[in-house]
Phi, psi and omega in degrees: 000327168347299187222074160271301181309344162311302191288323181269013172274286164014261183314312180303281194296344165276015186244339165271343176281303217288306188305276179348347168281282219271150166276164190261115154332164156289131155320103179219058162231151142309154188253117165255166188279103170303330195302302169314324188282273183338343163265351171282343173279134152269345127292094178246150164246119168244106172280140194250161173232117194255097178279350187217142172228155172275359151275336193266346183070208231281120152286318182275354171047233177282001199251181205233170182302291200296356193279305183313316178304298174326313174297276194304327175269008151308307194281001158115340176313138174282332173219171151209149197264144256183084163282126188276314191344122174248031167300324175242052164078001176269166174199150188312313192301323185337290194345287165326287169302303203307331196274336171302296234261350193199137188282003183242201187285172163246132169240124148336084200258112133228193171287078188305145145280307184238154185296304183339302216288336180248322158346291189308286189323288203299321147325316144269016147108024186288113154252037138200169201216153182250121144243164198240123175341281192309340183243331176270177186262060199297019136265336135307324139342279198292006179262335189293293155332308182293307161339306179264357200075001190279201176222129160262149160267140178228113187278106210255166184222015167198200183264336161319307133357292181281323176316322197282318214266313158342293178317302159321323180103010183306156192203328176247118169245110176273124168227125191266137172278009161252149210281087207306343179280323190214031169035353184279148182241152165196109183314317166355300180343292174304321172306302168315288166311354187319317193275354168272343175296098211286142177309332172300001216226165186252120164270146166217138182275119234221140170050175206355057172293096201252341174214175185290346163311313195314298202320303179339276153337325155306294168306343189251359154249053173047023169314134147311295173226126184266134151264147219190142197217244161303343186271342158279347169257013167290148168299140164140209201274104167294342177282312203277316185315291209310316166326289206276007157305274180309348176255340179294000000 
C-alpha cells in the first residue's frame, strides 16, 4: 500500500489533463453552507458514499448512489461526501445526481491537485470540496473556493498541517485518523491532534468509525463532526447506524 497514494495522485492528474478537453456544465443548483448545517448539530455526521475501497474492494454491491443518499439523509446525515476517485469506484457525475437528489450539502472528495477540480465541484453541484495539506495547494486552493462560494475542508494529518491549513485561512479541519501511507487507522489521532485546532474553527474528525462507541469518542475529543465511510456501506442499516452515531 505503501506507494498507491503515488499511483493515485499520478492517475489523478492525468485524469485531470484529460478532463480539461470538457467543458464543466453550468451550475444551476444553490450553494449551501456545510459549515452551517454542522453547526445546527450537535452531533453532526457527513456520510460519505465510497462504492469501492482499494483494500476492501467492492462496497456497494447490489445498491446504487441515489438509494444510499436517499438512506443516509433519512438517517439524519447532516451533510454527504461524494467520492469521485475512481481508484474508489467514484465519478464527477456522481456530484451531480446526488445533488439533485438530497436538501443537505455535498461535499466534493477527491485527491484535488489542480484549481480545475474545484471548478469541476462546483459545477457539478458541489458545496464544499476536500483538500488535503500534504497534497493540494490549499492556499491557493481556498482562494479559488472563496471566489465560486464553496467551502473547503482541509484535511491534516499533524500538527504542522493544521498550522498550515490555519495560516491558510482554513475554517473547516479535517483530521484523517487514517494513515494515507500505510492505509492503518488509529482514532488517537484525533485525540492528539485536537488540541491544535484553534475553538473558531469547526473540526472533523475523518475515518475509522467502525461502531457508535468509536463516534462517542470521537465527540468526546472534540470533533464537531464525522465523516463516516466504509462503516455505512457495509451491509445492514445505514439510517439507524447514522442515528445512533448522532444520538449518543
Amino acid at each position: 500500500m505503501n506507494d498507491l497514494i503515488d499511483r493515485i495522485i499520478e492517475d489523478t492528474k492525468l485524469g485531470v489533463k484529460r478532463r480539461k478537453k470538457v467543458n464543466i456544465p453550468e451550475r444551476k443548483s444553490g450553494i449551501l453552507r456545510l459549515s452551517s448545517a454542522i453547526k445546527r448539530k450537535d452531533k453532526a455526521i457527513i456520510a460519505e458514499i465510497k462504492p469501492r475501497s482499494p483494500r476492501d474492494g467492492d462496497l456497494i454491491g447490489t445498491r446504487d448512489v441515489l438509494s444510499l443518499a436517499a438512506e443516509y439523509e433519512e438517517g439524519g446525515a447532516t451533510a454527504l461526501s461524494v467520492i469521485t476517485s475512481p481508484y474508489f469506484g467514484g465519478s464527477v457525475e456522481n456530484v451531480s445526481e446526488v445533488k439533485r437528489s438530497v436538501s443537505i450539502p455535498v461535499l466534493y472528495k477527491d485527491f484535488v491537485v489542480d484549481e480545475y477540480q474545484v471548478w469541476e465541484g462546483f459545477g457539478y453541484g458541489a458545496d464544499a470540496v476536500l483538500l488535503i495539506e500534504s497534497i493540494s495547494p490549499v492556499a491557493k486552493l481556498l482562494d479559488v473556493v472563496d471566489d465560486l462560494g464553496l467551502e473547503a475542508v482541509v484535511e491534516c494529518h499533524s500538527s504542522e498541517e493544521i498550522e498550515e491549513a490555519v495560516n491558510a485561512g482554513a475554517k473547516l479541519i479535517g483530521i484523517n485518523n487514517r494513515n494515507l501511507r500505510t492505509f492503518t487507522v488509529d482514532l488517537e489521532t484525533t485525540a492528539k491532534l485536537s488540541e491544535y485546532v484553534p475553538e473558531d474553527r469547526i473540526m472533523i474528525s475523518e475515518s475509522g468509525v467502525k461502531t457508535p462507541a468509536d463516534a462517542r469518542y470521537l465527540f468526546e475529543c472534540g470533533a464537531d463532526a464525522l465523516l463516516i465511510g466504509t462503516a455505512l456501506m457495509r451491509p445492514g442499516n445505514p439510517k439507524e447506524f447514522i442515528k445512533l452515531c448522532s444520538s449518543l
